[in-house]
C-alpha positions in Angstrom: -10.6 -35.3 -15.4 -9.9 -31.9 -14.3 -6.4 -30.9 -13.7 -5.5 -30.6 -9.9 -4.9 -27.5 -8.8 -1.5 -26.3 -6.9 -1.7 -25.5 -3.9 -0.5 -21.3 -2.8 1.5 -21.2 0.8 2.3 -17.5 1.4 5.3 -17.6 4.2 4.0 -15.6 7.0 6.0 -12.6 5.6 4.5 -12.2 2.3 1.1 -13.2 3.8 1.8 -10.4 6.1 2.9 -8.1 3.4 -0.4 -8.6 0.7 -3.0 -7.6 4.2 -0.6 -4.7 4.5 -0.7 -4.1 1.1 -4.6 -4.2 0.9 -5.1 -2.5 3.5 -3.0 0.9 3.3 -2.5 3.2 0.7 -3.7 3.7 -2.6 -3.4 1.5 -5.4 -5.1 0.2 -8.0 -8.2 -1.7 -7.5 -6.7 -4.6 -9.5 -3.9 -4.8 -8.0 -5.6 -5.0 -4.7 -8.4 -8.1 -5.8 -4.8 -9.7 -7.2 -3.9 -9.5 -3.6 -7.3 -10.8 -2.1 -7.0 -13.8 -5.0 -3.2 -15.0 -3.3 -4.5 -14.5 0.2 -7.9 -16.3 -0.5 -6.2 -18.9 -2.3 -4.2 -19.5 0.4 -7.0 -20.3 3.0 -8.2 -22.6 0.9 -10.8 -21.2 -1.3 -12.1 -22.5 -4.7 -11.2 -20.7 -7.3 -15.2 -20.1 -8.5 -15.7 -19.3 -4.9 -13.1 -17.2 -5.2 -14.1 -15.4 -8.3 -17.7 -15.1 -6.9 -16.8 -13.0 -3.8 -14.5 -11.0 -5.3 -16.7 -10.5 -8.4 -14.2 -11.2 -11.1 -13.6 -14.4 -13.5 -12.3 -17.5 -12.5 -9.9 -17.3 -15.5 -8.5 -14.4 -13.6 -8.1 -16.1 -10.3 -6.3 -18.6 -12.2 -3.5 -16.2 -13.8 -3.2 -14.5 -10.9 -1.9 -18.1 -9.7 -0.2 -19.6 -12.5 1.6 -15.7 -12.0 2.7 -16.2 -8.6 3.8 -19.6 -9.1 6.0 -18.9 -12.3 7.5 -15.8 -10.7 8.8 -17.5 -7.5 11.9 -15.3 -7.0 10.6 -12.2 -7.8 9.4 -9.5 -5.4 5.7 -10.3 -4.0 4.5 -7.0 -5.0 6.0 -7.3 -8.3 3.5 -10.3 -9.2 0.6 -7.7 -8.4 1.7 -5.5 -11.1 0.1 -5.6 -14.3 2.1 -6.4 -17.2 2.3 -4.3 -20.2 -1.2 -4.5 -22.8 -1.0 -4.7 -26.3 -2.7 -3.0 -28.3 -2.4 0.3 -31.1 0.1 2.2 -29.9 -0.3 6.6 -29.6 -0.9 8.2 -32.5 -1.3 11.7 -31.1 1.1 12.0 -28.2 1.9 15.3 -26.3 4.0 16.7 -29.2 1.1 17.3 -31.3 -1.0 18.2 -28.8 1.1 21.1 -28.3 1.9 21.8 -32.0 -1.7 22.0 -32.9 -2.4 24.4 -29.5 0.8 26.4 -31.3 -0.6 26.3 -34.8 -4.2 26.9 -33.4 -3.0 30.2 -31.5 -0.6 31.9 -34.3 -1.7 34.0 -37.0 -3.8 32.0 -39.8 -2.2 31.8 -43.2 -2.3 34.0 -46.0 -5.6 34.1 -47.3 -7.5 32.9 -44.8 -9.7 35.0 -42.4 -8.6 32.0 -39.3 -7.5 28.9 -38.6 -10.0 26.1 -39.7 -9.6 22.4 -38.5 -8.4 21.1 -41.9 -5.8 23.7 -42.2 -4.8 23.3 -39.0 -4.5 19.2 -40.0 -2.9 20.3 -43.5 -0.3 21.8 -41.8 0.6 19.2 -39.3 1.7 17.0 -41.9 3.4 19.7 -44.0 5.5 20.2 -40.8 6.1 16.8 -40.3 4.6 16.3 -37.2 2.8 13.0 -37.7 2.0 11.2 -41.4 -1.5 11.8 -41.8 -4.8 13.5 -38.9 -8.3 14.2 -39.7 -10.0 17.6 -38.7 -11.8 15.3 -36.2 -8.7 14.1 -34.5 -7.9 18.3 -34.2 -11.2 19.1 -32.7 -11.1 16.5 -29.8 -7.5 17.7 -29.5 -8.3 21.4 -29.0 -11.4 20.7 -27.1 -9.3 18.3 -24.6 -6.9 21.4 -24.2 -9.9 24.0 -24.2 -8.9 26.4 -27.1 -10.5 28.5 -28.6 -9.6 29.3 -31.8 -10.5 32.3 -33.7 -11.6 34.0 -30.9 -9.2 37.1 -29.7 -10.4 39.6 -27.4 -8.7 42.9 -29.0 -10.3 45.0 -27.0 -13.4 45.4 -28.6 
């Protein structure tokens, strides 16, 4: 037997509040069918019916609820929010983003006609700056922040 789902009654306020809140604004587009899940759920709706017209999963009409329901003291438009996602953390934050533009744009070491993207890499873990990058990893990062490296206008 399937379990019986509970019921969702907005008070006039927050019912008030979430068409506000889809309405006006920008936001995120999650947020928003969160919104559209609590009010639809309040008319009445099946969850698959639910899920259908709003063209997401049923298991996320059902967080949504079991969400509103647990946080029953907290701010409406809290419950909308999304919550933190795990996952790998940065490796390659702004810090060496900048340090490899730095290293990238000074004069190459001794010995060597201009930077390269190992050396560049080499040196980002002799400094310290994280444990261990591949010359792949400096690419994408000077082609995010458009260097060019190696190429100086002297002039000529």
């Amino acid at each position: 037997m399937p379990k019986k789902r509970k019921a969702i009654h907005l008070t006039p306020d927050e019912r008030q509040e979430l068409e506000r809140f889809v309405a006006s604004g920008k936001k995120s587009a999650r947020a928003i069918t969160r919104a559209r899940v609590l009010l639809s759920m309040q008319e009445g709706h099946r969850p698959t019916a639910i899920a259908r017209t709003l063209g997401t999963s049923r298991a996320t009409v059902y967080n949504v609820s079991k969400k509103y329901q647990q946080k029953a003291r907290t701010p409406l438009l809290e419950v909308l929010q999304e919550e933190p996602r795990s996952g790998r953390p940065l490796k390659l934050d702004s810090r060496v983003e900048a340090k490899v533009t730095m290293i990238a744009c000074s004069e190459p070491p001794a010995g060597a006609a201009r930077w390269t993207l190992h050396l560049i890499a080499d040196k980002l873990v002799r400094l310290g700056v994280t444990d261990s990058i591949s010359h792949e990893s400096v690419r994408r990062l000077l082609k995010k922040t458009a260097s060019n490296r190696g190429s100086r206008n002297n002039g000529a």
